[in-house]
C-alpha positions as CSV (number, residue, x, y, z in Angstrom):
1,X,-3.6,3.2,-2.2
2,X,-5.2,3.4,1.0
3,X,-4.9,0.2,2.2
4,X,-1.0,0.5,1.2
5,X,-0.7,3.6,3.2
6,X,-2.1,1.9,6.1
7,X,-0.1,-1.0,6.1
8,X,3.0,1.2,6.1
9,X,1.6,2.8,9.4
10,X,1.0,-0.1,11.2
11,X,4.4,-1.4,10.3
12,X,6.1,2.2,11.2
13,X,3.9,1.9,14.4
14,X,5.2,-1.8,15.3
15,X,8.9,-0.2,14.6
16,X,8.0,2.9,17.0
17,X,6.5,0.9,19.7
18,X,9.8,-1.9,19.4
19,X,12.2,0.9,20.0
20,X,10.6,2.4,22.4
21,X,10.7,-0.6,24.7
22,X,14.1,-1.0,23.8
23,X,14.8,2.3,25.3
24,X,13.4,1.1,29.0
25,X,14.3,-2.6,28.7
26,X,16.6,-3.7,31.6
27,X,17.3,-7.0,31.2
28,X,19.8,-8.1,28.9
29,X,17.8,-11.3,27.6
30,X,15.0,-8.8,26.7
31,X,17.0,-6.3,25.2
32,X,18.5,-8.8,22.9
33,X,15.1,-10.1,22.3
34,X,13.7,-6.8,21.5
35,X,17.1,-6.4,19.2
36,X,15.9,-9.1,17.2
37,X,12.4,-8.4,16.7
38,X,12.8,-5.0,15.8
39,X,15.6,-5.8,12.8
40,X,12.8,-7.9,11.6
41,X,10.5,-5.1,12.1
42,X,12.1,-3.0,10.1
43,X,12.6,-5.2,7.7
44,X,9.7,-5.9,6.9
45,X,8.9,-2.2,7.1
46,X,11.9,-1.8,4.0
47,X,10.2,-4.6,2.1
48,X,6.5,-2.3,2.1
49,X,8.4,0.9,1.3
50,X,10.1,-0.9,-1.4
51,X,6.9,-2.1,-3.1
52,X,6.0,0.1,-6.0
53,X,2.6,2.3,-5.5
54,X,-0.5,1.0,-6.8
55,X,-2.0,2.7,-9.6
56,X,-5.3,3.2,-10.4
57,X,-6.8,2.2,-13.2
58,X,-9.3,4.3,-14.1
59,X,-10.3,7.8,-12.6
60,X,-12.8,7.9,-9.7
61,X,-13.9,11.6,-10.4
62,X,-18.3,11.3,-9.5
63,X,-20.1,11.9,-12.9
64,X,-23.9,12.3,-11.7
65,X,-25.2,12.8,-15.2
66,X,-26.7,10.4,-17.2
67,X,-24.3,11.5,-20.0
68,X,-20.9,11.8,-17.4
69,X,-22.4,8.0,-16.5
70,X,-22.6,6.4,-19.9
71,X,-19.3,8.0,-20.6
72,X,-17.7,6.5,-17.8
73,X,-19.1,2.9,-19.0
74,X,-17.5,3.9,-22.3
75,X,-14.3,4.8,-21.1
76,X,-14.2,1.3,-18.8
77,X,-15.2,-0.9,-21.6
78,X,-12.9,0.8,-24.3
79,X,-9.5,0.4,-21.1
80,X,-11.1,-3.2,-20.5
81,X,-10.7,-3.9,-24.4
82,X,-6.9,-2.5,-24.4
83,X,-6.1,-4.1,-21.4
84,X,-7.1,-7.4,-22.5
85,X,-6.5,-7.3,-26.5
86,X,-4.3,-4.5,-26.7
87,X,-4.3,-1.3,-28.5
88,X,-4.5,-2.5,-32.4
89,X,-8.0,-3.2,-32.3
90,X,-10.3,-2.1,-35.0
């Protein structure tokens, strides 16, 4: 999720940065230029909003027991099993 999020910054920040120098550009060869880039920009920032959020697949609450450990070994293994044979096991 993090890694997501900070994608979506930098391409926000690369949109931000692109208008900005719009704002100032003089030169009609650079504006047009600047045009350009940032309508790729932000698409490109449309195609990371659009992706779906990553889900986690199991929790990452700290168990610091030797119980809470083995549970959470249990609980991995027993989503590992589903995951890959599906829930009708026996």
């Amino acid at each position: 999720m993090r890694a997501a999020n900070l994608r979506l910054g930098a391409a926000l920040a690369e949109v931000e940065g692109l208008y900005s120098a719009l704002l100032t550009a003089g030169g009609s060869e650079r504006r047009r230029r600047l045009q350009a880039e940032l309508a790729r920009s932000a698409g490109r920032l449309a195609a990371l909003a659009a992706l779906p959020p990553e889900t986690r697949s199991l929790p990452v609450a700290p168990r610091r027991s030797r119980r809470g450990r083995r549970r959470a070994m249990a609980e991995r293994g027993a989503a590992w099993i589903t995951a890959k044979f599906g829930r009708d096991v026996r």
